[in-house]
C-alpha positions in Angstrom: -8.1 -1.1 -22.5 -10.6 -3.1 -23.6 -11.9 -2.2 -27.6 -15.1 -4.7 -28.7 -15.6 -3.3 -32.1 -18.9 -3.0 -33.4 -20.6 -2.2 -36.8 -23.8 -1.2 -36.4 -25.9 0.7 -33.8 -27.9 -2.5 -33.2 -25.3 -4.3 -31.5 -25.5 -5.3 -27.9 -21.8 -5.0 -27.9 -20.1 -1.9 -26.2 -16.9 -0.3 -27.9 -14.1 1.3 -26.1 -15.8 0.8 -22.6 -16.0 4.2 -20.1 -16.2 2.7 -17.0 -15.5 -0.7 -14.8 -17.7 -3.2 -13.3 -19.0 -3.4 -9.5 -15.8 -4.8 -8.2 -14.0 -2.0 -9.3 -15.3 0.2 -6.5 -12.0 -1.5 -4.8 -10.5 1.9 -5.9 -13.3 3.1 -3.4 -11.6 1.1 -0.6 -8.3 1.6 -1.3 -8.6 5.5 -1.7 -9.2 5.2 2.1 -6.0 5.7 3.7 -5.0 2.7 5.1 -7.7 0.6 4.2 -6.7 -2.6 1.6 -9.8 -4.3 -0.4 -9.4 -8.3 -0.7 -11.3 -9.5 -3.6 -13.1 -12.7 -4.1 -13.2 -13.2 -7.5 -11.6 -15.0 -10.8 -7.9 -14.1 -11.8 -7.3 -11.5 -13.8 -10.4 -9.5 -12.1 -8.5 -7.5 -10.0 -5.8 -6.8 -12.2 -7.6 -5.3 -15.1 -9.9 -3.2 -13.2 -6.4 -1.5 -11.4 -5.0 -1.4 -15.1 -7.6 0.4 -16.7 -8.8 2.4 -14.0 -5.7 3.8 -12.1 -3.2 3.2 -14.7 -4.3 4.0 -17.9 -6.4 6.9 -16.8 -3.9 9.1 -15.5 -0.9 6.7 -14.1 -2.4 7.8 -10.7 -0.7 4.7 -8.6 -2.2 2.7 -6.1 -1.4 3.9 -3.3 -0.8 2.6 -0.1 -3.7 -1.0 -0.6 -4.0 -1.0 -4.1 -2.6 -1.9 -7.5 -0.6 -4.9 -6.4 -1.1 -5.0 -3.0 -4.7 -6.1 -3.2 -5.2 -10.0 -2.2 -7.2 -12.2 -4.3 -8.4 -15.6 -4.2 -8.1 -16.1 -8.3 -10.6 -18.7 -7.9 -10.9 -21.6 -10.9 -13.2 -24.8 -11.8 -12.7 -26.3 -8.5 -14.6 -23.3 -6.5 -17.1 -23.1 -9.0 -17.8 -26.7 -8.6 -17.1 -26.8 -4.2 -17.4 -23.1 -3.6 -15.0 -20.9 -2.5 -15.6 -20.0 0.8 -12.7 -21.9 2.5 -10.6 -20.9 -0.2 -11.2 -16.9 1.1 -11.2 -18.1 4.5 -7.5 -19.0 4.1 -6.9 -15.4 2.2 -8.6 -13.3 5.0 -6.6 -15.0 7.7 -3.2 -14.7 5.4 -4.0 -10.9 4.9 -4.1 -9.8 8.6 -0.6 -11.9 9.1 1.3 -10.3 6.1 -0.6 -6.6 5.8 -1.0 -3.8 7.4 -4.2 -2.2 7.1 -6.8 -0.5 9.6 -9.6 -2.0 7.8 -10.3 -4.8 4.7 -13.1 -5.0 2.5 -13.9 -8.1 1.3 -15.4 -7.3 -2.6 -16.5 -10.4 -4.7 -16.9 -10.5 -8.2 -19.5 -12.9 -10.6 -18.6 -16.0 -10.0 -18.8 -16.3 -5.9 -21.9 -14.0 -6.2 -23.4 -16.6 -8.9 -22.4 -20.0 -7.5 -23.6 -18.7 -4.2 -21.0 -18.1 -1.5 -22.0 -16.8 1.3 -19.6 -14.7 2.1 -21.3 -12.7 4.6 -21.1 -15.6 6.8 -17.1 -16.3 6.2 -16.3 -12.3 7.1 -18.7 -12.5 10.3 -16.5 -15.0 11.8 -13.6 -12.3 11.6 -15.7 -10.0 12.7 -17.2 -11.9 15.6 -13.1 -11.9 17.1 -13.2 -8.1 16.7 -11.0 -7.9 13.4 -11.5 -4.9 11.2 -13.5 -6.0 7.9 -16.4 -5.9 6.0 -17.7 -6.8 2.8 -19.8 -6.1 -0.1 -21.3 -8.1 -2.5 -20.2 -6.5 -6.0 -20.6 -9.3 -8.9 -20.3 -7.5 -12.4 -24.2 -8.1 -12.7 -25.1 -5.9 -10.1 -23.8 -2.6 -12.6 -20.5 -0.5 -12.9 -18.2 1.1 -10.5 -20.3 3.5 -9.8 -23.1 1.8 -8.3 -20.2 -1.2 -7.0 -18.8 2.4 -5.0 -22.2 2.8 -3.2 -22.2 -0.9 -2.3 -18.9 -0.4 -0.5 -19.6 2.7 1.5 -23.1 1.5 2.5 -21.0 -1.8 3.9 -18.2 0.7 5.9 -20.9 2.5 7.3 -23.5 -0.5 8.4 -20.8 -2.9 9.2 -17.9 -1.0 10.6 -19.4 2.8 11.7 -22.0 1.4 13.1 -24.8 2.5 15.2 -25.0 6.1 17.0 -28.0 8.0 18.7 -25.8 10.7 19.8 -25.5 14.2 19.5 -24.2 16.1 16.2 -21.0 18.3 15.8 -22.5 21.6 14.3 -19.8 22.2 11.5 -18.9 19.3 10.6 -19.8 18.2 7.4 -19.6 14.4 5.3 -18.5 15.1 1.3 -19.9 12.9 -0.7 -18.7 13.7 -4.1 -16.1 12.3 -7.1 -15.8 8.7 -7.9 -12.3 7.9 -6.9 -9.6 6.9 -9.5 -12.8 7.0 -12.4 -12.3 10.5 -12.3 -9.1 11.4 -13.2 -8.1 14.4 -11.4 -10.5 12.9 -7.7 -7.0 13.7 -5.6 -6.4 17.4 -6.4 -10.2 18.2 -6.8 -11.2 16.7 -3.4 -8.3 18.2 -1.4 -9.9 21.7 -3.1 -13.1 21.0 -2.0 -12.3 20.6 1.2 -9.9 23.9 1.6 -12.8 25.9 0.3 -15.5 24.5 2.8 -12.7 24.8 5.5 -12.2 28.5 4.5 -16.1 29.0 5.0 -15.7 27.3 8.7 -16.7 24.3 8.4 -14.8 20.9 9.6 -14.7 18.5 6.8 -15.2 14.5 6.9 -13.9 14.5 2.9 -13.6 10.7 3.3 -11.1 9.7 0.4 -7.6 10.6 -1.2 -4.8 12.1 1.1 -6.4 15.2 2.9 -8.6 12.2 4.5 -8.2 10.8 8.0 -8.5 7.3 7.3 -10.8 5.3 9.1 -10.9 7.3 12.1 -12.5 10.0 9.8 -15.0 7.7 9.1 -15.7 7.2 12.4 -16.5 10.5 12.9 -19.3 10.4 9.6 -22.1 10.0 12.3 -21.1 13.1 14.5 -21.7 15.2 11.2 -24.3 18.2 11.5 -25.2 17.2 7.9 -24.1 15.5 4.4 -23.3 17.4 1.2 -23.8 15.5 -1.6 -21.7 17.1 -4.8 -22.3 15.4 -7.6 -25.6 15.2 -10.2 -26.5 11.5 -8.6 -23.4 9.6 -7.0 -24.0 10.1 -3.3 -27.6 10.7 -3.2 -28.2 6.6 -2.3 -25.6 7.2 0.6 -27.0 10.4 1.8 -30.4 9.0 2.2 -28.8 6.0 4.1 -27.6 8.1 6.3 -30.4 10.4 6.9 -32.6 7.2 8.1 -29.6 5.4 9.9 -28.4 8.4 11.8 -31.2 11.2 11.4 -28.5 13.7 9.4 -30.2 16.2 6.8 -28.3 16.7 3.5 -27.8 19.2 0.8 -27.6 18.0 -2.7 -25.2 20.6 -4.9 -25.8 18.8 -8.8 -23.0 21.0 -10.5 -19.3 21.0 -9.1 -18.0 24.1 -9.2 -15.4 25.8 -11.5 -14.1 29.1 -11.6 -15.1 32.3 -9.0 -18.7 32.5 -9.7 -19.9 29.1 -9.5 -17.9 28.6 -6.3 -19.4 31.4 -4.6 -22.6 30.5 -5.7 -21.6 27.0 -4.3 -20.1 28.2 -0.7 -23.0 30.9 0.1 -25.5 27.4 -0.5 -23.3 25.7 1.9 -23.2 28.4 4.4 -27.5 29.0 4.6 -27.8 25.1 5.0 -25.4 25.4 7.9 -25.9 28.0 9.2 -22.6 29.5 10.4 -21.0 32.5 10.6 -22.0 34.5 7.0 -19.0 37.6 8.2 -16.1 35.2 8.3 -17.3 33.0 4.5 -17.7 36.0 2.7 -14.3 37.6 4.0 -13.2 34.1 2.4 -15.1 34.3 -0.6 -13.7 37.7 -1.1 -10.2 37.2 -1.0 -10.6 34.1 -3.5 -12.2 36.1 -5.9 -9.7 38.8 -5.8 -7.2 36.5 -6.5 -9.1 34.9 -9.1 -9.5 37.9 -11.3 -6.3 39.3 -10.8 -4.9 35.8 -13.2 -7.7 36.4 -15.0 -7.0 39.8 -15.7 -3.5 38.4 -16.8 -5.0 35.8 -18.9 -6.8 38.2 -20.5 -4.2 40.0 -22.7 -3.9 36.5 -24.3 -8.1 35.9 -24.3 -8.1 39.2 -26.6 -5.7 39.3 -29.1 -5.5 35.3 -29.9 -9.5 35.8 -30.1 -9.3 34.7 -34.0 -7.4 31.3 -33.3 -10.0 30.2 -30.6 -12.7 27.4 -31.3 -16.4 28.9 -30.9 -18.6 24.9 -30.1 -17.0 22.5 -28.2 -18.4 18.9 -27.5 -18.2 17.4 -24.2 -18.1 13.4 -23.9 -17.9 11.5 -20.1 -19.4 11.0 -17.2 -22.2 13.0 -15.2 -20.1 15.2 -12.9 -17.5 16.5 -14.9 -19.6 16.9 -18.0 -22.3 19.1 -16.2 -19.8 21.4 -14.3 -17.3 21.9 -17.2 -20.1 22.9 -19.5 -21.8 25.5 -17.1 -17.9 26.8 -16.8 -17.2 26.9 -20.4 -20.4 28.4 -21.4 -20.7 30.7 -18.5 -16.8 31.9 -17.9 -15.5 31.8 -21.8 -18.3 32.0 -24.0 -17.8 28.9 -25.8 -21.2 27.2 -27.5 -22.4 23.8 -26.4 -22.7 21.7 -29.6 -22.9 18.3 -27.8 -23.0 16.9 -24.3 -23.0 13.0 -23.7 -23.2 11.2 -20.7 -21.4 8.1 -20.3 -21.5 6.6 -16.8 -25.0 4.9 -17.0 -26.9 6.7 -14.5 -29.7 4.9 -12.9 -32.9 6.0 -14.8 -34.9 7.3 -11.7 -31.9 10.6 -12.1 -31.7 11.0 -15.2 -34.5 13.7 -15.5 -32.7 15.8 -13.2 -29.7 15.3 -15.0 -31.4 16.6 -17.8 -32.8 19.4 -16.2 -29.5 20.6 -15.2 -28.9 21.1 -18.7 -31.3 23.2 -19.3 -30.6 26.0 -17.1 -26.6 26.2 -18.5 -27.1 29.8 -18.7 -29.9 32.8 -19.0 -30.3 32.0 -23.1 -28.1 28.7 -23.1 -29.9 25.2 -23.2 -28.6 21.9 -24.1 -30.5 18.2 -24.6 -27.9 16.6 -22.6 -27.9 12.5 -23.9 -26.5 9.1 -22.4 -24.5 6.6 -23.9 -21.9 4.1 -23.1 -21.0 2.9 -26.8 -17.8 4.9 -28.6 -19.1 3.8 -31.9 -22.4 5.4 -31.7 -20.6 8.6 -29.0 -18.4 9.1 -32.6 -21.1 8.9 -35.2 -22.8 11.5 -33.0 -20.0 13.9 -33.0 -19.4 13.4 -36.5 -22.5 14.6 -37.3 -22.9 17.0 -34.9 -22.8 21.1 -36.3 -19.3 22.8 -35.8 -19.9 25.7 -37.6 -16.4 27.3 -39.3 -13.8 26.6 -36.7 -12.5 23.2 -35.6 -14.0 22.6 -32.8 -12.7 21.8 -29.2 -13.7 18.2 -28.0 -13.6 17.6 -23.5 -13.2 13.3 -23.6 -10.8 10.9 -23.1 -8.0 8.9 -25.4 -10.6 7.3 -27.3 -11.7 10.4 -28.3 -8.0 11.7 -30.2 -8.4 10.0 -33.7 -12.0 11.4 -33.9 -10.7 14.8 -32.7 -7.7 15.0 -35.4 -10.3 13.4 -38.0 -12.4 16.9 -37.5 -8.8 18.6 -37.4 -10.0 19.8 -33.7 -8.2 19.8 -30.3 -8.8 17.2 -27.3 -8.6 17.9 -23.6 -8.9 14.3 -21.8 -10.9 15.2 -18.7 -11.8 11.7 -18.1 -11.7 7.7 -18.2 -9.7 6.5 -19.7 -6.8 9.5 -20.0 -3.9 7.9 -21.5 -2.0 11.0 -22.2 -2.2 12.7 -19.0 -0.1 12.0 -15.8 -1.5 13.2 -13.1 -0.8 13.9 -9.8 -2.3 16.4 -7.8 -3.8 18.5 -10.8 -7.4 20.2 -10.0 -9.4 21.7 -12.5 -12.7 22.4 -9.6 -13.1 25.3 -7.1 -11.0 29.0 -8.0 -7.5 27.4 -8.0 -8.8 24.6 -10.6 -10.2 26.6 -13.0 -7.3 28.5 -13.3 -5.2 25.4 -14.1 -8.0 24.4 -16.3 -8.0 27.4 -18.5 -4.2 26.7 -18.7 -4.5 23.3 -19.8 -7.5 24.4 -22.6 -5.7 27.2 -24.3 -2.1 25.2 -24.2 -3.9 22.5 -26.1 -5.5 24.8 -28.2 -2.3 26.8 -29.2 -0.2 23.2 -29.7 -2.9 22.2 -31.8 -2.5 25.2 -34.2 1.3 25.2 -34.4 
């Protein structure tokens, strides 16, 4: 991972980075079944986005089109000087001889977006012979992965979707949610997304990871009755797209839910805005809750008599999403004290009121000053100083955050990029069956760390 040290605030320098540039939203492509990014880009660009971002942040794999699979052009001097564009010519044409994928997406990185290829033109050509690509333009100037991830859904849906003026599949519903890959545990939290909306009776376009379709899902994105945007800002960009390209309303959801009552909460939302069947969700709803709080009930012989060992604050340090909906959770389902939240994705200014508004509404009498940063060295001076009380405290980060969480003789749960001591899987910690593994994974860590 890339470490830039830094020694005073006033540096324009960023230490232990949280994220990856625009043409890392290739994660976004390849978490489409069947669907390989090539990139367009100088050599090594590729490789150290997978490595960070699907390696050292979980060991998720690539999957079926990324990792190693993804084509590059690893373009030096002489396409700087010439261009490039026959160069990925000749990598396009390759690609659809050796692989086998339902659709590429071209991504390029600085230096074809700064020396001017046009690569528009180059994929058109494909295109025009009825070959299954796109392309987005996703130079690192143009911001992180996160915006680079809106850039390549925008391109599927203009270039590949298409145009539709037809009529809309009441039920059916596009899930605009988790960064995939950048958020560690996107597999098992999506596929639980989408069995709770499915238990309410709804159809689900989730879009990414394995409960997805594939490209014929995406297809099916303008036949939706409506978008459901799941997230404090990622999606909202698409989800207006959408509402002027195919006339589709959408309901924004800022926290992802954890634990029984924010996901009923949640689902009863999703059920007015749809407006189906109320008898057959709340038989739903009911049965998760029961099942719920009978492993809570369990968990709660523990809850009570290790009451004295348990940290009272906890800080919570990474991006947006997860930071929002794990603090509502931990203030709102085990009592635990906010003492710090940061943000660390970057979120584009124009959301970052509502982001902060969020914050103040945690609870009845809890409210937090939620703040944004992308620097480590600054995220650690904070916490440092930052009000613990008596009790070590409990700190929700990543790997850069261990040394400063032994330094204040606390525990660490890595709920984010980059997790270097977590494999993961299919692990969840969103929706009833998440928080449950959640709340496994918390007091483990806390009891280890008191042995």
């Amino acid at each position: 991972m890339p470490n830039i040290k830094t020694n005073t605030k006033k540096s324009n320098s960023i230490e232990q980075v949280r994220y990856g540039c625009a043409i890392g939203a290739m994660h976004s492509a390849f978490a489409i079944p069947r669907v390989i990014p090539i990139t367009h880009c100088g050599p090594g660009c590729a490789d150290k986005q997978t490595s960070n971002i699907d390696f050292y942040n979980g060991f998720q794999g690539g999957g079926y089109g990324g990792a190693s699979v993804v084509p590059s052009t690893n373009i030096h001097e002489k396409e700087v000087v010439f261009g490039g564009e026959s160069r990925l010519r000749e990598l396009i044409e390759s690609s659809f001889k050796v692989l086998d994928a339902d659709l590429f997406v071209v991504m390029t990185g600085c230096i074809p977006d700064t020396v001017g290829d046009d690569v528009g033109a180059v994929v058109s050509e494909f295109q025009d012979e009825g070959r299954p690509i796109v392309y987005a333009e996703t130079g690192g100037f143009k911001g992180n992965n996160f915006i680079g991830h809106e850039l390549v859904t925008e391109a599927i849906i203009d270039q590949y979707v298409g145009d539709y003026d037809g009529s809309k599949e009441k039920g059916l519903v596009n899930v605009w949610s988790l960064l995939p890959y950048h958020n560690t545990f996107w597999r098992g939290d999506l596929t639980e997304i989408k069995r709770i909306l499915e238990g309410i009776g709804l159809k689900v376009n989730i879009l990414f990871g394995h409960e997805s379709a594939g490209v014929s899902e995406w297809k099916n994105i303008k036949k939706a009755q409506f978008n459901l945007v799941l997230s404090p800002w990622l999606g909202l960009k698409t989800a207006e797209h959408l509402k002027n390209k195919y006339g589709q309303p959408y309901l924004h959801i800022p926290t992802i839910p954890i634990g029984a009552k924010e996901t009923s909460k949640f689902l009863r939302k999703v059920v007015d805005f749809a407006g189906i069947d109320k008898n057959k969700s709340e038989e739903f709803i009911k049965h998760e809750e029961k099942k719920y709080y009978e492993y809570l009930e369990d968990f709660s012989d523990f809850y009570a008599e290790y009451w004295w060992g348990l940290p009272a604050k906890f800080a919570i340090i990474g991006d947006s999403a997860y930071n929002l909906a794990l603090t509502k959770f931990l203030v709102n389902q085990l009592g635990l004290i906010p003492a710090k939240a940061i943000v660390t994705e970057n979120p584009p200014e124009k959301y970052r009121d509502s982001i902060r508004k969020e914050y103040k509404h945690i609870a009845e009498d809890v409210s937090l000053d939620v703040e944004f940063e992308e620097d480590s060295y600054i995220i650690h001076e904070k916490i440092r100083k930052t009000d613990f009380g008596h009790k070590p405290p409990i700190i929700f980060g990543t790997t850069w955050e261990r040394d400063l969480a032994k330094e204040l003789k606390g525990a660490i749960v890595e709920i984010g990029f980059p997790a270097s001591y977590e494999v993961v899987i299919s692990k969840s910690y969103v929706g009833y069956r998440g928080a449950l593994t959640l709340l496994e994974k918390v007091y483990t860590t806390i009891v280890s760390a008191s042995a």
